[in-house]
N, C-alpha and C positions, 0 to 999 in steps of 0.2 A: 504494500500500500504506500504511496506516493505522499506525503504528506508536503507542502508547499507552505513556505513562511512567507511574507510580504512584510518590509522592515519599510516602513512607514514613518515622513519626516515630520515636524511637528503640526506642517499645514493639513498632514492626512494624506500630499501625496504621494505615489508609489513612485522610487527611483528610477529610472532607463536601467541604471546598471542592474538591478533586481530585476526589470522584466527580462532583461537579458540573461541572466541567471539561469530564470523562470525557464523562459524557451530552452534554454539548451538542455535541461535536467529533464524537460517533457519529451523533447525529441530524441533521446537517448534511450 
């Protein structure tokens, strides 16, 4: 099971580098 963290800045939003992260860990 895949579990996916989202490390969120103070405004709430999500970094490029965490969606980048994202994507690679899903495509793998």
């Amino acid at each position: 099971m895949l579990k996916l963290t989202f490390k969120v800045n103070g405004d709430g939003k999500v970094d490029n580098e965490d969606l980048k992260i994202i994507a690679q860990s899903t495509t793998h």
